[in-house]
mmCIF file as gemmi writes it, N, C-alpha and C atoms, coordinates in Angstrom:
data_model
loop_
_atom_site.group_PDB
_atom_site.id
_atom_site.type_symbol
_atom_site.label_atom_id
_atom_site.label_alt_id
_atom_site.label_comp_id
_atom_site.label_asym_id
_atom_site.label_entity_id
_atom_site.label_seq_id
_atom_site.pdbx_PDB_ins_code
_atom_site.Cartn_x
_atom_site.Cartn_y
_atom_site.Cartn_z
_atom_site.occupancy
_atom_site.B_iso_or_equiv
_atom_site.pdbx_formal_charge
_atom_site.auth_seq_id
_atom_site.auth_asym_id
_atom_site.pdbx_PDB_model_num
ATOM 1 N N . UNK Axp A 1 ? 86.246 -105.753 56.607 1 0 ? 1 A 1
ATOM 2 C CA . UNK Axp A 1 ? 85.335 -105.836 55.497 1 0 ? 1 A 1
ATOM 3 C C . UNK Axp A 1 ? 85.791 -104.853 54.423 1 0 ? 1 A 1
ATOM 4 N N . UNK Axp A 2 ? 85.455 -105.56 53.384 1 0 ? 2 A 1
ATOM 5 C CA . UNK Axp A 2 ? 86.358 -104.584 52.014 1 0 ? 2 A 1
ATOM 6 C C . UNK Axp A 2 ? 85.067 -104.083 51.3 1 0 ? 2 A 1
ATOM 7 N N . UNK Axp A 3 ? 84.781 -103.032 50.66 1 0 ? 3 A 1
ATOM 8 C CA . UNK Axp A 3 ? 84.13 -101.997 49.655 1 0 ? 3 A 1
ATOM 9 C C . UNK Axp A 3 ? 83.99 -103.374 48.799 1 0 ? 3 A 1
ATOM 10 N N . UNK Axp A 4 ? 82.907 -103.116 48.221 1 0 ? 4 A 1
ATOM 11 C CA . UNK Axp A 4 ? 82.582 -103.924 46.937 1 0 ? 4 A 1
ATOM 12 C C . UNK Axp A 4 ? 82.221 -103.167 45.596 1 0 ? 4 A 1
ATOM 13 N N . UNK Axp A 5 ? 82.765 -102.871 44.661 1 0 ? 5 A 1
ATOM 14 C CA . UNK Axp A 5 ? 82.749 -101.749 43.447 1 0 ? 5 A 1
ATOM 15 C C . UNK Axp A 5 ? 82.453 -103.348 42.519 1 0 ? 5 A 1
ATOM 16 N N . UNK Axp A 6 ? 81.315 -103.29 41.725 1 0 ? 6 A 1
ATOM 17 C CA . UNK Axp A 6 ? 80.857 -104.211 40.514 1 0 ? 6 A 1
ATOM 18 C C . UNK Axp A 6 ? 80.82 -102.807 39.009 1 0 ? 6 A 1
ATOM 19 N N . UNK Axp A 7 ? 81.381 -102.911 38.164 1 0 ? 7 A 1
ATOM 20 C CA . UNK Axp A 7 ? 81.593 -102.062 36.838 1 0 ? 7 A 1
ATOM 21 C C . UNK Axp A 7 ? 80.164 -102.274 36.321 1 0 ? 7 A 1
ATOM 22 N N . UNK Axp A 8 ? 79.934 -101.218 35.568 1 0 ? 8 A 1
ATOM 23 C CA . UNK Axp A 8 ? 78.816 -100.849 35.02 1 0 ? 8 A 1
ATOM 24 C C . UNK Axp A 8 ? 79.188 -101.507 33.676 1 0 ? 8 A 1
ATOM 25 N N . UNK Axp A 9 ? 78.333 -102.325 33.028 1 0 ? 9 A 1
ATOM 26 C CA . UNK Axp A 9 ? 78.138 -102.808 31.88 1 0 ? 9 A 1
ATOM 27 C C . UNK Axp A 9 ? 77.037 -103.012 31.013 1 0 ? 9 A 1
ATOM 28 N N . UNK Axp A 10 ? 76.628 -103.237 29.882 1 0 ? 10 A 1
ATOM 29 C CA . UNK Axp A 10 ? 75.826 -102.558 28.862 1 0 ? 10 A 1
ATOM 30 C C . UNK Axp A 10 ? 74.029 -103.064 29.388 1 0 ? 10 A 1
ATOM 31 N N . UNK Axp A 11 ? 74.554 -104.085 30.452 1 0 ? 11 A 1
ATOM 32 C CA . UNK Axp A 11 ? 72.99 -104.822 30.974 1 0 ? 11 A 1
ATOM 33 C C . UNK Axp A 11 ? 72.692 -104.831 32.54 1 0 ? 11 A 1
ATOM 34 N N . UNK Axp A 12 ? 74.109 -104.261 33.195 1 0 ? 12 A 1
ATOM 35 C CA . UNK Axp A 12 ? 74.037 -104.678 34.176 1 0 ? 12 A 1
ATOM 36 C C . UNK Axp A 12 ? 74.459 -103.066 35.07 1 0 ? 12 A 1
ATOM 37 N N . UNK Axp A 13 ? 74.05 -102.71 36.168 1 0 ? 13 A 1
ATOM 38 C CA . UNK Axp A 13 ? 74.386 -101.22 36.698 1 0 ? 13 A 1
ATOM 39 C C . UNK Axp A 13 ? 75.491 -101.306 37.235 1 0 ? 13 A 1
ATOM 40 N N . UNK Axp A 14 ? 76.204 -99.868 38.158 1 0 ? 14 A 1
ATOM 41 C CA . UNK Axp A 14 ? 77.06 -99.599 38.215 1 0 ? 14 A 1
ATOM 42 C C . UNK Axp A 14 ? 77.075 -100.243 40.196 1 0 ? 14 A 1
ATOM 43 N N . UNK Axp A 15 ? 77.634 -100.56 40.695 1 0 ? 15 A 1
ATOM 44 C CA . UNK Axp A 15 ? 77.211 -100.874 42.026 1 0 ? 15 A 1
ATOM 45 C C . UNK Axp A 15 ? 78.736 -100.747 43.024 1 0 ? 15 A 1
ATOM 46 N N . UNK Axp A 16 ? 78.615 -99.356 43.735 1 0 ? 16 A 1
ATOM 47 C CA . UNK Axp A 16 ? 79.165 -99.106 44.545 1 0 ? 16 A 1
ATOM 48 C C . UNK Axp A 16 ? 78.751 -99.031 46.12 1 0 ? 16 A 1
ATOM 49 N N . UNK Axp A 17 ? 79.977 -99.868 46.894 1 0 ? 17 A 1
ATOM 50 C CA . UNK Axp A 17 ? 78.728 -100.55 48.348 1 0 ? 17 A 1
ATOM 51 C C . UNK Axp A 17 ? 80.664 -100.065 49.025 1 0 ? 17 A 1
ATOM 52 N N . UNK Axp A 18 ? 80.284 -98.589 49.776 1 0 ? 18 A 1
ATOM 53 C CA . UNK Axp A 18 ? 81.197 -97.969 50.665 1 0 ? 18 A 1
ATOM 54 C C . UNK Axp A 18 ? 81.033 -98.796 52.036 1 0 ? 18 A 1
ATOM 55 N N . UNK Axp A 19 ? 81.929 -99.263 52.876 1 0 ? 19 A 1
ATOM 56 C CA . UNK Axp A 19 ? 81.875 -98.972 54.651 1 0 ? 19 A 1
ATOM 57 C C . UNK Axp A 19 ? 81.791 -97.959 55.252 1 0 ? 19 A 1
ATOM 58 N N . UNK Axp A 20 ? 82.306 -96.875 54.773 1 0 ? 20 A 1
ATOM 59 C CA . UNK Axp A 20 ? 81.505 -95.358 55.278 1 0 ? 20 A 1
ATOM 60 C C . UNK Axp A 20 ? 80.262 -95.468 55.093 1 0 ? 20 A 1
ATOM 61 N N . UNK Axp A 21 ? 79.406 -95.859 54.366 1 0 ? 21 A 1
ATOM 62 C CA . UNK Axp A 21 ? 77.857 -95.784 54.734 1 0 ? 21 A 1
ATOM 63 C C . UNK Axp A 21 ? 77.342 -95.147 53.391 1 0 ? 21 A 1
ATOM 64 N N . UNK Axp A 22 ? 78.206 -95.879 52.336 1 0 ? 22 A 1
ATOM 65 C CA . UNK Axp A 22 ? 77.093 -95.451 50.842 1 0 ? 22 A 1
ATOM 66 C C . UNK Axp A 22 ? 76.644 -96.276 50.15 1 0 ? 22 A 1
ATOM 67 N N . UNK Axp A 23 ? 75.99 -96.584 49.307 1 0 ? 23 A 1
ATOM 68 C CA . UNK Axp A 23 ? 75.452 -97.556 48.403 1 0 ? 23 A 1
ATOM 69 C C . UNK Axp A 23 ? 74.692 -97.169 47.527 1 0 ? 23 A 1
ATOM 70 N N . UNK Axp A 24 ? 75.76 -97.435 46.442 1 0 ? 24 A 1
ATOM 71 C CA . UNK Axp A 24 ? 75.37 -96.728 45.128 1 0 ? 24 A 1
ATOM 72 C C . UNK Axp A 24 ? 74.875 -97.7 44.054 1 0 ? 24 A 1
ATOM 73 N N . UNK Axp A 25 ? 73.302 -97.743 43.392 1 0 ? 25 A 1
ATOM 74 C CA . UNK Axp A 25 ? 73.373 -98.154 42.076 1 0 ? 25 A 1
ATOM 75 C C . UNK Axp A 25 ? 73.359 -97.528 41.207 1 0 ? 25 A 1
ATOM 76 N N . UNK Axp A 26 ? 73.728 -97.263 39.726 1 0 ? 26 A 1
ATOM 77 C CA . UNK Axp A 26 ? 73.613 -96.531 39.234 1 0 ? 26 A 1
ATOM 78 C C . UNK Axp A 26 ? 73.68 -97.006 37.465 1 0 ? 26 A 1
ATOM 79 N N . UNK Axp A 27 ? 72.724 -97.027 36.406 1 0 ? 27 A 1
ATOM 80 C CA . UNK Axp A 27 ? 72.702 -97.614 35.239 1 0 ? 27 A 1
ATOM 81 C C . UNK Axp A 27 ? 71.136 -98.337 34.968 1 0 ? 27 A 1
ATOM 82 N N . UNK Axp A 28 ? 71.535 -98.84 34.17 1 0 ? 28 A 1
ATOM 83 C CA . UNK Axp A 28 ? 69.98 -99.874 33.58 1 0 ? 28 A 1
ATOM 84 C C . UNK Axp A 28 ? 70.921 -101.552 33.788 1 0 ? 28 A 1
ATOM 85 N N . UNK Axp A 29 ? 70.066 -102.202 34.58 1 0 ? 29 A 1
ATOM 86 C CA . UNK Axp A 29 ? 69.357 -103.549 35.094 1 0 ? 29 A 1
ATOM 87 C C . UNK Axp A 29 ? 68.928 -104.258 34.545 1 0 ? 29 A 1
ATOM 88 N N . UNK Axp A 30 ? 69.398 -105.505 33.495 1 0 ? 30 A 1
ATOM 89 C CA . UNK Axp A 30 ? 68.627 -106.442 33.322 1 0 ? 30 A 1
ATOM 90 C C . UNK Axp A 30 ? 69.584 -107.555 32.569 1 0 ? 30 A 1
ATOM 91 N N . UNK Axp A 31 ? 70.317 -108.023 33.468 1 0 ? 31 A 1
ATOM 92 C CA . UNK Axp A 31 ? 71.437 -109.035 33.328 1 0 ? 31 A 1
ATOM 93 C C . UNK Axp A 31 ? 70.994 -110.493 32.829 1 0 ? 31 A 1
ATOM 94 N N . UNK Axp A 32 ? 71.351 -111.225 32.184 1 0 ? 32 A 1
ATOM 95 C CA . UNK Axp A 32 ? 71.291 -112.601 32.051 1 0 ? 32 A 1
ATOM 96 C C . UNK Axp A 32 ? 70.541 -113.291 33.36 1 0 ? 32 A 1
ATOM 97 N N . UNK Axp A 33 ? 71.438 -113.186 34.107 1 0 ? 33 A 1
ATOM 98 C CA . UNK Axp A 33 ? 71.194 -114.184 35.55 1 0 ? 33 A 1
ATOM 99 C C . UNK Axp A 33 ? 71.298 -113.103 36.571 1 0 ? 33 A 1
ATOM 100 N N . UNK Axp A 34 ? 70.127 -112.453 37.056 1 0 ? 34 A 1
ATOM 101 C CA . UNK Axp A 34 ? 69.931 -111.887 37.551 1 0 ? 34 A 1
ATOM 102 C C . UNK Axp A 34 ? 70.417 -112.477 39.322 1 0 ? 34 A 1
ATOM 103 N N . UNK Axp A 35 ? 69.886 -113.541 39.24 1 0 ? 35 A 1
ATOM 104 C CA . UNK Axp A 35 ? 70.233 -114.201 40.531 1 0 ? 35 A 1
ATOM 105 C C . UNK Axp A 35 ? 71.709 -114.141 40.988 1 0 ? 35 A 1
ATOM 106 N N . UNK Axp A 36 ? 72.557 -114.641 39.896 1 0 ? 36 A 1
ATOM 107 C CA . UNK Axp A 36 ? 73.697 -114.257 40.136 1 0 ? 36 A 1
ATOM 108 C C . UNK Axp A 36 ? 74.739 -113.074 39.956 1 0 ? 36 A 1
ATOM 109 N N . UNK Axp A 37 ? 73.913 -112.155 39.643 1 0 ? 37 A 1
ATOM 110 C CA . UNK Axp A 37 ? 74.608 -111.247 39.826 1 0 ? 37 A 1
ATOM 111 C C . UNK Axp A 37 ? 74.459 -110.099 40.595 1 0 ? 37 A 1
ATOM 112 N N . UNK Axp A 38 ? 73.308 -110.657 41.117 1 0 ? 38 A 1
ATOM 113 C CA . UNK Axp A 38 ? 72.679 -109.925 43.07 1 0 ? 38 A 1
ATOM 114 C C . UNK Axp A 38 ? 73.078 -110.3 43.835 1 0 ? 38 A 1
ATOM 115 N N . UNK Axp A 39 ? 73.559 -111.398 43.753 1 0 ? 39 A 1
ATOM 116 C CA . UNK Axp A 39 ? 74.243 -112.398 45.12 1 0 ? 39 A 1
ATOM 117 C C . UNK Axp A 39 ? 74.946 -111.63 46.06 1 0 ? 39 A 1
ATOM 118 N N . UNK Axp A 40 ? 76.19 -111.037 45.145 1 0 ? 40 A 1
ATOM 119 C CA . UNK Axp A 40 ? 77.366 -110.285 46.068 1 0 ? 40 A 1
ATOM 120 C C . UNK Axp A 40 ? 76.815 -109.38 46.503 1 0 ? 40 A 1
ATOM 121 N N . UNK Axp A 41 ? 75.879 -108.448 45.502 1 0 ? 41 A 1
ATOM 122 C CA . UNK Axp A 41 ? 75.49 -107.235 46.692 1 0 ? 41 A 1
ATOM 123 C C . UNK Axp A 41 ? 75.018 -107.897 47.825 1 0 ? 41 A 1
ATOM 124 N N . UNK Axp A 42 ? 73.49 -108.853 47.573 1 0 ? 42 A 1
ATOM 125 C CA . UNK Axp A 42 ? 73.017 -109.164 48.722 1 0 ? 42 A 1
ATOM 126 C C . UNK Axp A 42 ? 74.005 -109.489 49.911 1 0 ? 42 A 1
ATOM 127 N N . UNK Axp A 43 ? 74.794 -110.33 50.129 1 0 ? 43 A 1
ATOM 128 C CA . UNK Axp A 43 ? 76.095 -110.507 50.833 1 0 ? 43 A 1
ATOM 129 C C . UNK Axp A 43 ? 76.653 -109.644 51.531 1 0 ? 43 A 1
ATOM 130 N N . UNK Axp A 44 ? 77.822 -108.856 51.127 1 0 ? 44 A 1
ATOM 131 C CA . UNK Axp A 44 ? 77.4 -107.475 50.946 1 0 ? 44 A 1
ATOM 132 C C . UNK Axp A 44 ? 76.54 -106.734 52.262 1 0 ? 44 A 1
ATOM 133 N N . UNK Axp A 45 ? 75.578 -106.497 51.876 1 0 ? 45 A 1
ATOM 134 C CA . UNK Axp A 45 ? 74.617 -105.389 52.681 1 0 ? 45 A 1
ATOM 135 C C . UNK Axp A 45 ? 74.527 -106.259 53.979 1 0 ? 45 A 1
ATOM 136 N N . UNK Axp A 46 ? 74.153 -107.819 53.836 1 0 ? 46 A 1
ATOM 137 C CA . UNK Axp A 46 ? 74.221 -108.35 54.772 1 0 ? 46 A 1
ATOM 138 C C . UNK Axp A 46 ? 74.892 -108.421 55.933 1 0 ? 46 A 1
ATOM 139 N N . UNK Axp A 47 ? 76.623 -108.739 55.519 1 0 ? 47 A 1
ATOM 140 C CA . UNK Axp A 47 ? 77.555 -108.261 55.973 1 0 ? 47 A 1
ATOM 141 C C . UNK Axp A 47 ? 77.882 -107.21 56.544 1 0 ? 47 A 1
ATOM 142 N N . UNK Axp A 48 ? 78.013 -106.563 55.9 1 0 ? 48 A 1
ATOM 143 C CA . UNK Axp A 48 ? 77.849 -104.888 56.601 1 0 ? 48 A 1
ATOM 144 C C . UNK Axp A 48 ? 77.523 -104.683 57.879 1 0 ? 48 A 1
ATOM 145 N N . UNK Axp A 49 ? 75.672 -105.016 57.614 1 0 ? 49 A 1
ATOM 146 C CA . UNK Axp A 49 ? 74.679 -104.574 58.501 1 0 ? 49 A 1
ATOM 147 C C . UNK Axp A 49 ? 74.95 -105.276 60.016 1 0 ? 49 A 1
ATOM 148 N N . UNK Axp A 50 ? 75.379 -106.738 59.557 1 0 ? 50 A 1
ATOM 149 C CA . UNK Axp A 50 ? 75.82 -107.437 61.203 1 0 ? 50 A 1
ATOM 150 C C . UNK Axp A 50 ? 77.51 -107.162 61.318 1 0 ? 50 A 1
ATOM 151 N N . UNK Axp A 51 ? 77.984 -106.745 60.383 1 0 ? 51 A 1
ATOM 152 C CA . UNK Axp A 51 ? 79.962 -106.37 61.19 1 0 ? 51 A 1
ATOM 153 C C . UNK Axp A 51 ? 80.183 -105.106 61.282 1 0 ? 51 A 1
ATOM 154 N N . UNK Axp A 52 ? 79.842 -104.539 60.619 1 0 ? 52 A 1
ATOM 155 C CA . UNK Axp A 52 ? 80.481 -102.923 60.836 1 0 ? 52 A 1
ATOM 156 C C . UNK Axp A 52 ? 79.429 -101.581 60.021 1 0 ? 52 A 1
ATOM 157 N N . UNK Axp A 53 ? 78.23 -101.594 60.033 1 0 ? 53 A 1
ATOM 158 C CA . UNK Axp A 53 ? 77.809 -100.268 59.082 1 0 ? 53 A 1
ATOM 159 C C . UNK Axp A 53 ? 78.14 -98.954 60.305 1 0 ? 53 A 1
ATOM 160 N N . UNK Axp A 54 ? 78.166 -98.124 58.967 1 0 ? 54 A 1
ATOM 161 C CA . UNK Axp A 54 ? 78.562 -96.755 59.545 1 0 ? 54 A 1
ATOM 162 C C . UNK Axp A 54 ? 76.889 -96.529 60.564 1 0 ? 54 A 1
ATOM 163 N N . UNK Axp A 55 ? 76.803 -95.684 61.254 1 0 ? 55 A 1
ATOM 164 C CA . UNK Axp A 55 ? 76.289 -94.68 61.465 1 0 ? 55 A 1
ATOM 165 C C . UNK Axp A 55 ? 74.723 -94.372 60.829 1 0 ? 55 A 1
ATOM 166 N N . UNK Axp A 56 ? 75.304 -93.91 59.894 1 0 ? 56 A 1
ATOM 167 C CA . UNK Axp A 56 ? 74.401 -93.323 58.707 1 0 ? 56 A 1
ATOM 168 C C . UNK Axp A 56 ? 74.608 -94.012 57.648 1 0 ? 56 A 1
ATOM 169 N N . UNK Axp A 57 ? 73.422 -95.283 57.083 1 0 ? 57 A 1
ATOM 170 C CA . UNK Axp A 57 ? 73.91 -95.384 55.821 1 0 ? 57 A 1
ATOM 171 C C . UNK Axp A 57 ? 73.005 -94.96 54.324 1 0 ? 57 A 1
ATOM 172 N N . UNK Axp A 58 ? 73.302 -94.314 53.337 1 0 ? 58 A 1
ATOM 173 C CA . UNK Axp A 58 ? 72.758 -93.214 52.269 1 0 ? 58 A 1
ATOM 174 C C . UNK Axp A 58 ? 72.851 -94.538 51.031 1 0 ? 58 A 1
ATOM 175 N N . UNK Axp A 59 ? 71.657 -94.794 50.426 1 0 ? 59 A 1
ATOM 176 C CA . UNK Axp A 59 ? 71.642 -95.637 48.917 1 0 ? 59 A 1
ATOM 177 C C . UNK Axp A 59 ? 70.92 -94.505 48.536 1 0 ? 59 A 1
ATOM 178 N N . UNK Axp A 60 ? 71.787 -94.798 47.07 1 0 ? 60 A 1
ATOM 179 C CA . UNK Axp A 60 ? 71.626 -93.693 45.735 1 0 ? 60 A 1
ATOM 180 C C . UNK Axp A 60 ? 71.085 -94.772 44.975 1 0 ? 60 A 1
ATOM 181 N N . UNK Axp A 61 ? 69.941 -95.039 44.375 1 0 ? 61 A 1
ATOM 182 C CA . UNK Axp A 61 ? 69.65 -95.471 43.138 1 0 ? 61 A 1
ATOM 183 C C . UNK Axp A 61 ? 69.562 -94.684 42.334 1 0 ? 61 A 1
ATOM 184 N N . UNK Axp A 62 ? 69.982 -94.993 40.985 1 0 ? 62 A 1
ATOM 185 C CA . UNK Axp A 62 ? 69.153 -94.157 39.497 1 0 ? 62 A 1
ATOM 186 C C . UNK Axp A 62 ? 69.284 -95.244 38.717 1 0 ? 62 A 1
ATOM 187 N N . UNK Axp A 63 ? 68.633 -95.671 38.356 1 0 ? 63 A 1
ATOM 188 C CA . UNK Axp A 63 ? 68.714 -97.021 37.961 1 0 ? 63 A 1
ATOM 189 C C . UNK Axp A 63 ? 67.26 -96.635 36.398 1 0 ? 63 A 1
ATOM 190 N N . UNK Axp A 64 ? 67.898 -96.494 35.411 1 0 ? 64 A 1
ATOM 191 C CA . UNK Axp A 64 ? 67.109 -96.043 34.408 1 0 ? 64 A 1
ATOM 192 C C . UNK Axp A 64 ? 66.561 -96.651 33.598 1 0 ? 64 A 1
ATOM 193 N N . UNK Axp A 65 ? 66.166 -98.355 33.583 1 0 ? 65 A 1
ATOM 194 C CA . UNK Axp A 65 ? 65.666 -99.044 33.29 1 0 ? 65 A 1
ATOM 195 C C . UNK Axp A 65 ? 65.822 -100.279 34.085 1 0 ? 65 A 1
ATOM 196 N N . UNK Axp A 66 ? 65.009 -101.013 34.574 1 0 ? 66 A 1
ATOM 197 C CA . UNK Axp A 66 ? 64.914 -102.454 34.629 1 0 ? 66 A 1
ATOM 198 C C . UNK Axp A 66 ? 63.906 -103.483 34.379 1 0 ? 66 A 1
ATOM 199 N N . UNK Axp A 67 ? 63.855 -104.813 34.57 1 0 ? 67 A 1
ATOM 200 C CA . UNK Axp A 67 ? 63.069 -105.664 34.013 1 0 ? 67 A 1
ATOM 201 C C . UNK Axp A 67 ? 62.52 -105.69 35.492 1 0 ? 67 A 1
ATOM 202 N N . UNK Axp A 68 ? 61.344 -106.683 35.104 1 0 ? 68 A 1
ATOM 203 C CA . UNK Axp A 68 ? 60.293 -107.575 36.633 1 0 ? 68 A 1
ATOM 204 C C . UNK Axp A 68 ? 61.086 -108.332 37.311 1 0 ? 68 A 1
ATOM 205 N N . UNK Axp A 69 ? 62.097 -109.338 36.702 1 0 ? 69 A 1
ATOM 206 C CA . UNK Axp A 69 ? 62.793 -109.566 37.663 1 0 ? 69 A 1
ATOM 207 C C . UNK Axp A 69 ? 63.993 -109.022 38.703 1 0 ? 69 A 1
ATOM 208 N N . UNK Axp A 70 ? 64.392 -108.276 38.081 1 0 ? 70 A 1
ATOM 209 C CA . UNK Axp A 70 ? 65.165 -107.212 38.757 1 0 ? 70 A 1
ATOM 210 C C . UNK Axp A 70 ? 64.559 -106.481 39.668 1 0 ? 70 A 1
ATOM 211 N N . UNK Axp A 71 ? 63.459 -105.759 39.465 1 0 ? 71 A 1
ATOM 212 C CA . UNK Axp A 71 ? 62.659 -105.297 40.424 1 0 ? 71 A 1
ATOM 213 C C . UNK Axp A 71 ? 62.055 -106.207 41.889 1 0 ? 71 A 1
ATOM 214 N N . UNK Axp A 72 ? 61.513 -107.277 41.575 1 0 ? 72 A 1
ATOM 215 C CA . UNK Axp A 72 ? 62.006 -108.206 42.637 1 0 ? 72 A 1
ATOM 216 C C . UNK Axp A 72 ? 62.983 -107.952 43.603 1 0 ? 72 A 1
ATOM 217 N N . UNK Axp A 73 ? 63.734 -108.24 42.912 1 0 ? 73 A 1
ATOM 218 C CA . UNK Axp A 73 ? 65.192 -108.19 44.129 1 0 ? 73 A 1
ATOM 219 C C . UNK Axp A 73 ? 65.704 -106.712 44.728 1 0 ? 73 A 1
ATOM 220 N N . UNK Axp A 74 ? 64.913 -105.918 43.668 1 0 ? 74 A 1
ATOM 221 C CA . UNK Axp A 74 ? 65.169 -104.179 44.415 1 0 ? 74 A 1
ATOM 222 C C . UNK Axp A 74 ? 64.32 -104.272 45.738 1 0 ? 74 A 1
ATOM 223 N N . UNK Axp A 75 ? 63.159 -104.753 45.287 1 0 ? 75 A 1
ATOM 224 C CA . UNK Axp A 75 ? 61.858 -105.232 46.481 1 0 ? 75 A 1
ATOM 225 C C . UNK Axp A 75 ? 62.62 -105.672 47.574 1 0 ? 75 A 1
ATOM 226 N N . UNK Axp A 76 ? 63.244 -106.997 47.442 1 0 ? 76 A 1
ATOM 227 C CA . UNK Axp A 76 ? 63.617 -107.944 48.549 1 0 ? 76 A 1
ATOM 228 C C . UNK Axp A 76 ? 64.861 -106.781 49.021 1 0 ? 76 A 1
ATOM 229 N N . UNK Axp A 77 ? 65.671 -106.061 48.659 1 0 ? 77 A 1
ATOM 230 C CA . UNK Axp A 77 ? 67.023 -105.084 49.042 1 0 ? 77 A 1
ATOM 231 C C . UNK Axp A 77 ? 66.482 -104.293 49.837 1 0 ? 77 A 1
ATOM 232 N N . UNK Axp A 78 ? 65.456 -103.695 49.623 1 0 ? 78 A 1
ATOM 233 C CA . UNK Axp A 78 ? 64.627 -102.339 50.292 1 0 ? 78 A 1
ATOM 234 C C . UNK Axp A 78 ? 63.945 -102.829 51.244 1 0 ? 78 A 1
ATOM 235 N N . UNK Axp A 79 ? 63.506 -103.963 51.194 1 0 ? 79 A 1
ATOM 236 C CA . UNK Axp A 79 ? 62.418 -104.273 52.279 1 0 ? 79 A 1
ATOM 237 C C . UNK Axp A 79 ? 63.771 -105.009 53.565 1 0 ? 79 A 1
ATOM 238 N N . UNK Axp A 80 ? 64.756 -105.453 53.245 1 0 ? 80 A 1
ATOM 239 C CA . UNK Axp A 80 ? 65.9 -105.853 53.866 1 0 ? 80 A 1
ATOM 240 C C . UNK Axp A 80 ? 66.44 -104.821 54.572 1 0 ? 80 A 1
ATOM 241 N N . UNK Axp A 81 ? 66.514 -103.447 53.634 1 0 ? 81 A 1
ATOM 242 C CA . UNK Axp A 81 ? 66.975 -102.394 54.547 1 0 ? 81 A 1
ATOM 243 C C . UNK Axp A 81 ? 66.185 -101.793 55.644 1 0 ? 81 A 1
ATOM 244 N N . UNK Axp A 82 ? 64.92 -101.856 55.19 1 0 ? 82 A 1
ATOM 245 C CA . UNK Axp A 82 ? 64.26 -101.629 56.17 1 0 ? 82 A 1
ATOM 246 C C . UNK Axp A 82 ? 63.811 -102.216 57.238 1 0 ? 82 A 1
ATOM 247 N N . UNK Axp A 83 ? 63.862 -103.422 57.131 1 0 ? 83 A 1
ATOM 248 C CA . UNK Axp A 83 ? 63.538 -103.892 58.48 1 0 ? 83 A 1
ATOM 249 C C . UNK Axp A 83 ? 64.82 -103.933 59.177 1 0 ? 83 A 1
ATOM 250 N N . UNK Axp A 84 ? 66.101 -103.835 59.026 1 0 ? 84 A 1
ATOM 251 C CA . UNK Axp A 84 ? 67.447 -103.718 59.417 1 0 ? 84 A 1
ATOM 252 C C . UNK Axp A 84 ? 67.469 -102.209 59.762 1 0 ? 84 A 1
ATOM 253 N N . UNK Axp A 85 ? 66.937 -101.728 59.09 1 0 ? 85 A 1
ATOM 254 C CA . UNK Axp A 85 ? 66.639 -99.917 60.087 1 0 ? 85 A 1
ATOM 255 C C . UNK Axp A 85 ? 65.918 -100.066 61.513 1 0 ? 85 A 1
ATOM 256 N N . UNK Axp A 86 ? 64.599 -101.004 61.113 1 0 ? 86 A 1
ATOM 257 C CA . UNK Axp A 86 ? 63.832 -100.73 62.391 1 0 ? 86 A 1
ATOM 258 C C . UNK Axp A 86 ? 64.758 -101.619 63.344 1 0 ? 86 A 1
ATOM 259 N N . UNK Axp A 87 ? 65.171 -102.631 62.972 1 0 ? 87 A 1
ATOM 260 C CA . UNK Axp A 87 ? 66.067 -102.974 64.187 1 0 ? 87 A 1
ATOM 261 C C . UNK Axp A 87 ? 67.086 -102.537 65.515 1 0 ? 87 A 1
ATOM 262 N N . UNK Axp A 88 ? 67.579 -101.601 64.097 1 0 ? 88 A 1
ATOM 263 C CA . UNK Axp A 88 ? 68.792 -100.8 64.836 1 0 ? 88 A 1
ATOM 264 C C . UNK Axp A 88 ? 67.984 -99.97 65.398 1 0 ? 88 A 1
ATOM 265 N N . UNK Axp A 89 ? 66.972 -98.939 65.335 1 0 ? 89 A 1
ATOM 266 C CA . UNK Axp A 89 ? 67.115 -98.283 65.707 1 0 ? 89 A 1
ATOM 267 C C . UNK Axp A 89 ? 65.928 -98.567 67.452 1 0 ? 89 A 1
């Protein structure tokens, strides 16, 4: 499984997703097609979580603006991680 790095651009955040166990957003949120441009993370974390996560895994948000729909899908990410916590553990 390969790192997924998405570039920070003027609508869309910065999104760094380590196999060591980091996951970084970082910027203001509110892309055209929001749907598609969550996809890969979602994927992504998914992935991870059933092939290989570290140990310990650490998300950094700072995410300094977003819209309702964006927030949504922060919803559906967080509530994903968490029930993938209670699993594992």
């Amino acid at each position: 499984m390969e790192n997924l790095i998405i570039e920070e651009t003027k609508y869309t955040p910065l999104i760094k997703m380590d196999t060591n166990g980091t996951i970084e957003l970082v910027g203001k949120s509110y892309p055209e097609n929001t749907f598609e441009f969550y996809v890969p993370m979602m994927e992504w974390v998914k992935e991870y979580f059933e092939t290989s996560a570290a140990d310990v895994t650490t998300v950094n948000m700072e995410i300094t603006y977003f819209n309702q729909v964006v927030l949504n899908y922060f919803l559906i990410f967080l509530i994903y991680l968490k029930r993938t916590m209670i699993k594992r553990s």
